[in-house]
C-alpha positions in Angstrom: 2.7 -70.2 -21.1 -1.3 -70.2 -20.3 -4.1 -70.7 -22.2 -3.9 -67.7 -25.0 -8.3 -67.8 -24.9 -7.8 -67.7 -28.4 -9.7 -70.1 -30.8 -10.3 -71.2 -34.6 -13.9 -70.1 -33.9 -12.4 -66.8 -32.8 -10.7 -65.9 -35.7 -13.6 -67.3 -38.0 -15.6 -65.1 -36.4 -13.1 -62.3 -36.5 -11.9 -62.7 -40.4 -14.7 -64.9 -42.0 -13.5 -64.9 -45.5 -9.4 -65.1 -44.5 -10.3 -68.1 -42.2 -12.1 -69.7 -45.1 -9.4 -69.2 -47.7 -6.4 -71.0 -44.9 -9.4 -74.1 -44.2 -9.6 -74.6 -48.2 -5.8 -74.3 -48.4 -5.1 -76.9 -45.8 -8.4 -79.2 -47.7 -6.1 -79.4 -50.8 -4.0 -81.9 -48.9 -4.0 -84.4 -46.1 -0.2 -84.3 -44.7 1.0 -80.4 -43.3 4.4 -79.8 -41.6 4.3 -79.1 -37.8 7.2 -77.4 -35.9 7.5 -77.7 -32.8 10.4 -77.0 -29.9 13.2 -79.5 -28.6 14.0 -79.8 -25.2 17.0 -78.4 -25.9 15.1 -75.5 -27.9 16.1 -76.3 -31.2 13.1 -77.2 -33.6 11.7 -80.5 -34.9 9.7 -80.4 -38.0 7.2 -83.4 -38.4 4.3 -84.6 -41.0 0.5 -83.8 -39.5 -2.8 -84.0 -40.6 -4.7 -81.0 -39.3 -8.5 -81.4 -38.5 -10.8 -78.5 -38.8 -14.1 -79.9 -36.6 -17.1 -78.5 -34.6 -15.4 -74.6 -34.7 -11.7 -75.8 -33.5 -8.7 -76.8 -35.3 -7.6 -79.7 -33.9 -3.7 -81.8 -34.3 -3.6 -85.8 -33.2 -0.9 -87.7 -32.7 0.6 -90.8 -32.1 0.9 -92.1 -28.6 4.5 -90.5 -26.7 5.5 -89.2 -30.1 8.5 -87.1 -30.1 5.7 -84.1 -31.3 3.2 -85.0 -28.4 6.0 -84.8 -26.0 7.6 -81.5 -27.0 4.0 -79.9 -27.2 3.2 -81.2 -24.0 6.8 -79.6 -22.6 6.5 -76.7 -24.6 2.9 -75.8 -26.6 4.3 -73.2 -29.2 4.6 -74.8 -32.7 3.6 -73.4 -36.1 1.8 -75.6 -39.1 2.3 -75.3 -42.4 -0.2 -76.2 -44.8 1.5 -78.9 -47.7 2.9 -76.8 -50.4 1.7 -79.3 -52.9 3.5 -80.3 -56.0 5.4 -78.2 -58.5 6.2 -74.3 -57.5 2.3 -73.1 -58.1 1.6 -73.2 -54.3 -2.3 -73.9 -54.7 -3.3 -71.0 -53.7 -0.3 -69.4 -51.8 1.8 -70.5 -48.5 -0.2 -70.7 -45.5 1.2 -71.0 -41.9 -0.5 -71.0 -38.4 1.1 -70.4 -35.4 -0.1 -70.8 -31.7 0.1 -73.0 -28.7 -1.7 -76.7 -29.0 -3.4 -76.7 -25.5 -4.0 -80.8 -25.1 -7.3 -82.6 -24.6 -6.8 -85.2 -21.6 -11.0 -85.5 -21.0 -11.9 -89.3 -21.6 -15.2 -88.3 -22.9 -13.9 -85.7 -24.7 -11.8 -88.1 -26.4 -13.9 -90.4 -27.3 -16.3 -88.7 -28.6 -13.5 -86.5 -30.9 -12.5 -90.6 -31.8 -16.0 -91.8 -33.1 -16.2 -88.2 -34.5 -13.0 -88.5 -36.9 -12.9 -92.1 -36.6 -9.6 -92.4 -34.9 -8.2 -95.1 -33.3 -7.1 -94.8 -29.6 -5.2 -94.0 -27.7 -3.8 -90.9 -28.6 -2.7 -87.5 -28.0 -5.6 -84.8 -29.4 -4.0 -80.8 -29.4 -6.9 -78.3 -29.5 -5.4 -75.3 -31.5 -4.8 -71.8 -30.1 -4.1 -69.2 -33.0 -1.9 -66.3 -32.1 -0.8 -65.6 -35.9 -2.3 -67.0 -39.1 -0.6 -65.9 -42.2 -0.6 -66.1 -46.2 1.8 -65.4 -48.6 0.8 -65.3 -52.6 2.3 -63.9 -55.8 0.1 -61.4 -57.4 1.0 -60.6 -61.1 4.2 -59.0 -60.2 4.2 -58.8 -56.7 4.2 -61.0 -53.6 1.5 -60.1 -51.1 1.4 -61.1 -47.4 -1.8 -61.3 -45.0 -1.6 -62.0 -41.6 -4.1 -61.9 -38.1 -3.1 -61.6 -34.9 -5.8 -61.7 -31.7 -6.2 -58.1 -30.4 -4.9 -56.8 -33.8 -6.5 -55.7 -37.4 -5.4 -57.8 -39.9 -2.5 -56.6 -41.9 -1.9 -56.5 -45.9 1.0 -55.7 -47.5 2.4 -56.4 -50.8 5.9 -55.8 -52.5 7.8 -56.4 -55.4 10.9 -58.1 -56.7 13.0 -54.9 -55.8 14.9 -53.6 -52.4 11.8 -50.8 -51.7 10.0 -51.6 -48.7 6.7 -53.3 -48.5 3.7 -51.4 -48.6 0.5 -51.7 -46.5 -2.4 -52.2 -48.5 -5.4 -49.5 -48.0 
């Protein structure tokens, strides 16, 4: 499970507007939901705050939390951006996949500290996208976007019925 070479810069870079749309999504709130894998391979979801600095998205965490340790074992998780209160959304659902590839550099780590003003020690995730997506109600219609490294981004959009979605031109 190696490093994907995938970054936040990456998909800025690759889908400008889409990665500024999830960044002000996640800004509405301080607290997301992180998912990530048991030992035993069943999931564990836990509050986060999610930190957007200097091109990276980046995930801290206590020291020997339960969330450290099962990224450390196994660095596939997904983050959900807070919902927010009410059924409105803010803005739609959005949700980032990827592997959290951890930052064990002192210098590294103390500069990110003095940076966000963090207190140490603690664990510091640097985030590897392999799937962002958003989810929004349109008038009538939910509509779904979603990137992938090595892929065009994908749009589709469907209604309250049984019919299939459809890819948007």
């Amino acid at each position: 499970m190696g490093d994907t070479g995938t970054t936040w810069a990456a998909f800025e870079a690759a889908e400008p507007e889409f990665a500024a749309t999830v960044r002000e999504r996640f800004g509405q709130y301080t607290h997301h939901a992180l998912a990530t894998l048991r030992r035993d391979g069943s999931p564990r979801l836990s509050g986060i705050e999610a930190d957007f600095r200097d091109g990276e998205l980046w995930l801290g965490m206590m020291p020997n939390s339960r969330k450290a340790l099962d990224l450390r074992r196994d660095p596939r998780f997904a983050l959900l951006a807070n919902p927010g209160p009410g059924t409105d959304m803010g803005g739609g659902d959005v949700r980032i996949s990827g592997r959290a590839v951890e930052v064990t550099d002192p210098e590294k780590l103390d500069r990110y500290a003095a940076e966000a003003g963090e207190p140490q020690p603690f664990h510091l995730f640097r985030v590897e996208p392999t799937e962002v997506v958003r989810t929004w109600v349109d008038g009538e219609e939910i509509r779904f976007r979603s990137w992938a490294p090595g892929r065009p981004t994908k749009s589709l959009r469907r209604g309250n019925d049984d019919s299939p979605p459809r890819e948007d031109a």
